[in-house]
NUMARDO-834613 format. One record per residue: x, y, z of N, C-alpha, C, O in turn. Coordinates in steps of 0.1 Angstrom, whole numbers, plus 5000, padded with zeros to 4 digits. Example, Ala and Ser with C-alpha at 12.3 -4.5 7.8 and 13.67 -1.06 7.14 Angstrom:
513249435078512349555078513249675078514249675085/512849785071513749895071512950005079513450115080/
end
This chain:
139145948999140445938992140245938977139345878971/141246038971141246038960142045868951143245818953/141045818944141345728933141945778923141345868917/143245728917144245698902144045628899143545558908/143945598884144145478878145745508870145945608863/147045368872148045398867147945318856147245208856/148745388842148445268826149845268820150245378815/150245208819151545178812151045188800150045198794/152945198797153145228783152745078773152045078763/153144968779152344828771151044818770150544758761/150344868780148644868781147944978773146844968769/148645078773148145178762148545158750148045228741/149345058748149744978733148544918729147844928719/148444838740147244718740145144838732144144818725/145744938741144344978741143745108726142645148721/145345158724145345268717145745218702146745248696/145045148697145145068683144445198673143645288675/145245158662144445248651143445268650142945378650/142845138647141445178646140145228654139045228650/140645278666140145328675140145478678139245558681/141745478676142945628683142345698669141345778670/142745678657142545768645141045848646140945968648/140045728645138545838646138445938656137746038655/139245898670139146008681139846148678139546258681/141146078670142146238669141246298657141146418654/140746208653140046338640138646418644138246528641/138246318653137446418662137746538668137146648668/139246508676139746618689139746758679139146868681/140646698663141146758657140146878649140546988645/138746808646137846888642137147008654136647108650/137246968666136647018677138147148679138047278677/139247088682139847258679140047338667139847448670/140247318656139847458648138147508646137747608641/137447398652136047508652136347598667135647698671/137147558671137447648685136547608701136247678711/136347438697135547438712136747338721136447228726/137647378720138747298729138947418736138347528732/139647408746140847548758142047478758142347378765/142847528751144247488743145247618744145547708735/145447608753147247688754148047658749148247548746/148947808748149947708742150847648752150647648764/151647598746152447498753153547598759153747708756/154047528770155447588780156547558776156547428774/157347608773158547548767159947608773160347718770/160647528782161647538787163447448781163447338776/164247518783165547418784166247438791166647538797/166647278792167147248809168547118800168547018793/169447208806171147118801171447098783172247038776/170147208779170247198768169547088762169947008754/168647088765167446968762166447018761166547138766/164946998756164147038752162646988758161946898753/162247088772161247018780159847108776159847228773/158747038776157347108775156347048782156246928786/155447198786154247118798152947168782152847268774/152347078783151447108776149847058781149546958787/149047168777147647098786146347118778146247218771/145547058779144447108767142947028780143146938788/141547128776140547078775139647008763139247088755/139346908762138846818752137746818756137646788768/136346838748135046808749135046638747135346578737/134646598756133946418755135546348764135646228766/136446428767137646328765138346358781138846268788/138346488785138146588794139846648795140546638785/140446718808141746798809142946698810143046618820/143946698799144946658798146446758803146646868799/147046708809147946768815149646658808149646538811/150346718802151746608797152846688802152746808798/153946678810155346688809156246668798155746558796/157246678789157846598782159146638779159646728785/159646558771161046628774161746508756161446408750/162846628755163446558739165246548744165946648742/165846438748167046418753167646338742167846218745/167946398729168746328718169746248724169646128721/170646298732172146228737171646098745172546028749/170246038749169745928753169545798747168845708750/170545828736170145728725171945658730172345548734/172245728729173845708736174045578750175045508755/172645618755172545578770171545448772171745368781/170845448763169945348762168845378765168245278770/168345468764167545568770166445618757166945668748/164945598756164545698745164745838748164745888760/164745888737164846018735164046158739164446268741/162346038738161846138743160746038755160245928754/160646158767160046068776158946138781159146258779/157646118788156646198792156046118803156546008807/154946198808154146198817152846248816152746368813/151846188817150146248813149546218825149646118833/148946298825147646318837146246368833146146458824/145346318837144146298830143446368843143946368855/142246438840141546488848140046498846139546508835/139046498861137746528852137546658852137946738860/136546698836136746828839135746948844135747068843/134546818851133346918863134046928874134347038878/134546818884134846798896136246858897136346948905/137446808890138546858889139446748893140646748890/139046668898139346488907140346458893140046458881/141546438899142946358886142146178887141746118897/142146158877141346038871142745918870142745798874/143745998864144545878858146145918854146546018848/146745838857148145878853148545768842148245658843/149145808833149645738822151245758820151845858825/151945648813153345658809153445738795153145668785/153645838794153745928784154445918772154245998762/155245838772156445838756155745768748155545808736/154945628753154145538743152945648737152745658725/152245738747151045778746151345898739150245948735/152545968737153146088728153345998710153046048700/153845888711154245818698152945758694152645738682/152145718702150445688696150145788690150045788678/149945918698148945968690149246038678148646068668/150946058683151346158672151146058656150846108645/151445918659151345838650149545828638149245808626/148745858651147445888646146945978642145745968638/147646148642147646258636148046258627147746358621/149246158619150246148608149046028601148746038589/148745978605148245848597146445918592145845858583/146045988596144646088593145146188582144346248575/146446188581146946268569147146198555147046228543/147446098564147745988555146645948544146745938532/145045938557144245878553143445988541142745938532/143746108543143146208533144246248524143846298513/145346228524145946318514147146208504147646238494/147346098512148345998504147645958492146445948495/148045928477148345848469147345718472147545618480/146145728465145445548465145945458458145345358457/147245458452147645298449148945258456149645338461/149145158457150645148463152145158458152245148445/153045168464154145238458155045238471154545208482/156445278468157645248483156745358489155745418486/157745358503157345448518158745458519159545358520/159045598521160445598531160245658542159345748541/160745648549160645628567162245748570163145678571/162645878570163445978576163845968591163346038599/164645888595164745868613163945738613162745728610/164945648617164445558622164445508643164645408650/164245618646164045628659163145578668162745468664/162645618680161645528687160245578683159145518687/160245688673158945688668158345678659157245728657/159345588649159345548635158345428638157345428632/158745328646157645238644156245258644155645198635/155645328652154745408654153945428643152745388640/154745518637154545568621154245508616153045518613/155045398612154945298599153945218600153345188590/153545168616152445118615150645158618149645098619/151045298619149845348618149145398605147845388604/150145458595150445468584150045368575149245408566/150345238576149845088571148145088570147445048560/147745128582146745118578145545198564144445158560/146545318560145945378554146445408539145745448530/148045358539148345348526149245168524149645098533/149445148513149744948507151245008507151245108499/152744978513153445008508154344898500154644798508/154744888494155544778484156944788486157644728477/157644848496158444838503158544968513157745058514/159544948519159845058528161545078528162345008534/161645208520163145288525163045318537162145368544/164445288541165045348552166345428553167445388550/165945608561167545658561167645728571166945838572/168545678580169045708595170945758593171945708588/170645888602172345868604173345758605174445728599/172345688616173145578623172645478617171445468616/173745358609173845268600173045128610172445028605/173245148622172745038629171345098634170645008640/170845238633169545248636168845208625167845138626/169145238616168945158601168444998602167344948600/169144968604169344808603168144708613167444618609/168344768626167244758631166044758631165344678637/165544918621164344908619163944798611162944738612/164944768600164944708586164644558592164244478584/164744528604164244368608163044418611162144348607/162744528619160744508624159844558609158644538608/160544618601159744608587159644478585158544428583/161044368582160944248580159444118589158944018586/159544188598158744138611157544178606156744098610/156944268598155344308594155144248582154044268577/156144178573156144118561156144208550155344208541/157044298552157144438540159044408535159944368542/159044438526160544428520161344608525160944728523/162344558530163344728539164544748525165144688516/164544818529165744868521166245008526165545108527/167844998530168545088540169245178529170345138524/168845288525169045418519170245498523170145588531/171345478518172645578521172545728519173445808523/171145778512171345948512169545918513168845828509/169346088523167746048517167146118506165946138504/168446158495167846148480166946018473165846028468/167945908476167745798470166645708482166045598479/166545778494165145718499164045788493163045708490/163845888491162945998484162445958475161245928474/163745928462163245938448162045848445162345728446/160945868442159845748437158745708450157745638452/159545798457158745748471157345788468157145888461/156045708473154445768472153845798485152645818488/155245828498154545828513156045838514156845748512/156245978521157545968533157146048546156646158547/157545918557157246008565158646018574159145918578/159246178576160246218587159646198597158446208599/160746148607160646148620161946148629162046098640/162846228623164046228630164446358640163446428643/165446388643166046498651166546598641166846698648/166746608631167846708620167346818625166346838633/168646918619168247048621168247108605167947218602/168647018597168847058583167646968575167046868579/167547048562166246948555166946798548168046768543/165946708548166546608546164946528541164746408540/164146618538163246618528163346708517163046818520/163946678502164446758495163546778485163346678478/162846878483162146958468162646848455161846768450/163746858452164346788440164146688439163946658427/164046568449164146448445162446398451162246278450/161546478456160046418454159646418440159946518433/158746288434158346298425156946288427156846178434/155746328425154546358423154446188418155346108413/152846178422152346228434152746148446152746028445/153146218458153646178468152846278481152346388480/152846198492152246278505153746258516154346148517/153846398523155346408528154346448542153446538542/154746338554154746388567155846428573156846368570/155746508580157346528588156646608601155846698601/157346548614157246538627158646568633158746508644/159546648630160646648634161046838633160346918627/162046868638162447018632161547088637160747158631/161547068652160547128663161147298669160647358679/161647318666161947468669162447578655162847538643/162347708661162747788648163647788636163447768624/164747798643165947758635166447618628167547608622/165047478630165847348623164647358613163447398615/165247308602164347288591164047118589165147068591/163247038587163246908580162846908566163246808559/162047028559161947008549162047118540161347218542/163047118531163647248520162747268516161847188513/163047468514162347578502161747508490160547508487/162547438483162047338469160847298470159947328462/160847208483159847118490158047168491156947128487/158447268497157447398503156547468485155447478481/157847508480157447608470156547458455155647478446/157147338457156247228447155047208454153947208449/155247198468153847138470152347208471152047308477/151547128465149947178462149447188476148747298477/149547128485149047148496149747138509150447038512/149647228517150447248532149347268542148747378543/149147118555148347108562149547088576150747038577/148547158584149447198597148647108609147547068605/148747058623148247028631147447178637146347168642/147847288637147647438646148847478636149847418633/148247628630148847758624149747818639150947838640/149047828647149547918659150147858663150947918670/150347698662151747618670153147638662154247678664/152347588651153647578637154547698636155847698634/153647848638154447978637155147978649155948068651/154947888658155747968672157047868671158147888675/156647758666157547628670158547588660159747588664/158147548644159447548637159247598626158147648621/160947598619161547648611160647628599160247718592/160347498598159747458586158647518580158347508568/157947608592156747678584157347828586157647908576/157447858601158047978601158948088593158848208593/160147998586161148058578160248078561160748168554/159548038558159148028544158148078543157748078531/157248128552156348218559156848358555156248428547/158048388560158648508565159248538552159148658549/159748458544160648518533159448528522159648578511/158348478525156948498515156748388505156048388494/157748268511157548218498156048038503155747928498/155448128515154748038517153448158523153548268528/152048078520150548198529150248128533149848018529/150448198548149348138564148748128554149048038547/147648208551146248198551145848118543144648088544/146748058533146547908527146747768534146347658530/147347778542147647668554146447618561145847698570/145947488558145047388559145447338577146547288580/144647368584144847268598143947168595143047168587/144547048604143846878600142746878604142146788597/142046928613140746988616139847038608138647018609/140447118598139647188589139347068577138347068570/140446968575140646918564139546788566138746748557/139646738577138746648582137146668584136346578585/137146838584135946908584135146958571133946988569/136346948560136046998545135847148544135047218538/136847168552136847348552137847438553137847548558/138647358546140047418541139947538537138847578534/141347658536140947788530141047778513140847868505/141547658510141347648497141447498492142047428500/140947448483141147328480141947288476142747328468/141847168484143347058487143346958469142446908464/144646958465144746918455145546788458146746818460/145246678459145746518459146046438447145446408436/147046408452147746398430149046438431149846358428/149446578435150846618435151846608448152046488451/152346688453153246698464152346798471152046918469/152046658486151346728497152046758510152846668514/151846818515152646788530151946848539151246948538/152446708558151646758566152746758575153546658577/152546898580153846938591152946908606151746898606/153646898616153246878631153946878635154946828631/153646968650154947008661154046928673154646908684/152546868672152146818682151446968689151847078689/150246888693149346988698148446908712147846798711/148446968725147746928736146546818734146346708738/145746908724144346828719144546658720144046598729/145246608713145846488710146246398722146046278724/147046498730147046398746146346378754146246288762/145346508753143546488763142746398756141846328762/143046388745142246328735142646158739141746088742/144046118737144845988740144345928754143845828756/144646018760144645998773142345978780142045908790/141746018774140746028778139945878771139045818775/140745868762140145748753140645648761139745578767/141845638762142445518773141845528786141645408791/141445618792140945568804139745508803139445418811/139145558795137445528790137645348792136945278799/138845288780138745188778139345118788138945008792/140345158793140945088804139645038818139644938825/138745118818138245148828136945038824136444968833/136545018813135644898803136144818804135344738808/137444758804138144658804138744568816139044448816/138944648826139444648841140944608837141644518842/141444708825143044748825143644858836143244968839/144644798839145644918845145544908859144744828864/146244998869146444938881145845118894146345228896/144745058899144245178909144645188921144745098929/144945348922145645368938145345458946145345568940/145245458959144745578960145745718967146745718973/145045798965146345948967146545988987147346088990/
end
């Protein structure tokens, strides 16, 4: 009989802490642009007008990750997150599924530990505000993965919704940081030394005009061609443009793709976090001005999540086994 091990979304909370998750993704992260991962691209379907992906990667040390996922904005309406998943873990001599995991925590871990490695190379060393773009279910995430690598002296906040707002503005209050709820995200922007997007927009809402140097801009949002999160302005100031995957970003969003095309941005200057982590950028990264790190999310990171958790779950006698 084949053996699962099942891991909830609170137990991979418990086990996928920063200081653990970040050295792994910067690992995964260096192992695919030297090219020893097997990383497809991702599947990408829509269904009711919603936005589903199968994505699957081989990880050296971590082994085959397999994720379902799906992006249901109108779930916010329902009570529902937005975005929800499924991971499957495999070994990858035998072929035997090792483990099944709850996928939305383990999509907002890691992605949070791909943004916070950006963090840890390219933000601003003194402290200064943070503003937070979407305060959704993957904002928390952010902010506190983020924490670990930059001091922030408060945190803006700017959400459509005045009560998504408000809400975050108590779990900032809950980490002992001072919130402040931003009516445009000009005035979250201006002065900011760390923003990180994380919302649904399809328009930019990281604006060229109102970053002031030196600032580091993550944005995780504006996952297909046609939505942008962060304006021409934005793109054409900043000194440095680091990608999770060149070949994701061109297929996936607007934000690299459109400014690519009209010339006012070179692949061939676009830094993957791999390389950056590796010190092998195609040109040197200048820290000081206006940096940015785009991600559409890349497989690596869920074989990578996912292989780390079981490792530890399985050290710890976390999570619940069953057999198939």
């Amino acid at each position: 009989m084949v053996k699962v091990l099942l891991i909830s979304g609170p137990e991979l909370e418990n086990l996928l802490t920063p200081e653990v998750l970040v050295n792994s993704i910067a690992d995964a992260f260096r192992k695919f642009s030297e090219g020893k991962t097997v990383t497809p691209s991702r599947t990408v379907m829509w269904v009711e007008g919603n936005w589903w992906g199968i994505m699957q990667s081989y990880v050296p040390g971590y082994g085959v990750g397999v994720k379902v996922v799906n992006v249901v904005p109108a779930n916010v309406e329902r009570g529902l997150p937005t975005i929800q998943a499924l991971v499957t873990l495999y070994d990858h001599v035998t072929g035997s599924p090792l483990a099944v995991m709850e996928g939305s925590v383990l999509t907002a871990l890691r992605t949070a530990a791909a943004s916070a490695l950006s963090v840890k190379y390219l933000a601003p060393g003194e402290a200064g505000p943070m503003a937070i773009m979407g305060a959704g279910y993957q904002a928390r995430y952010q902010l506190r993965f983020a924490l670990h690598y930059f001091k922030a002296t408060e945190v803006r906040i700017y959400d459509v919704r005045r009560e998504a707002s408000e809400t975050f503005a108590k779990y900032v209050e809950g980490l002992g940081l001072k919130p402040v709820i931003a009516s445009s995200p000009k005035k979250a922007i201006r002065g900011a030394r760390l923003v990180i997007e994380a919302s649904t927009t399809k328009e930019p809402v990281i604006l060229g005009k109102a970053l002031e140097p030196p600032v580091h801009v993550v944005s995780i949002g504006a996952h297909t061609p046609d939505s942008r999160a962060i304006d021409d302005d934005a793109i054409l100031k900043a000194k440095a443009v680091v990608v999770d995957s060149r070949k994701a970003v061109m297929e996936e969003t607007g934000d690299i793709i459109q400014p690519v095309r009209s010339g006012l941005l070179n692949l061939s200057e676009i830094c993957e976090l791999g390389e950056l982590v590796a010190g092998k950028c195609p040109k040197p990264i200048e820290v000081g001005g206006i940096t940015i790190y785009k991600s559409v999310g890349v497989a690596i990171q869920d074989a990578c999540a996912a292989g780390l958790a079981y490792k530890l779950a399985k050290e710890r006698g976390i999570g619940r086994e069953v057999e198939l």
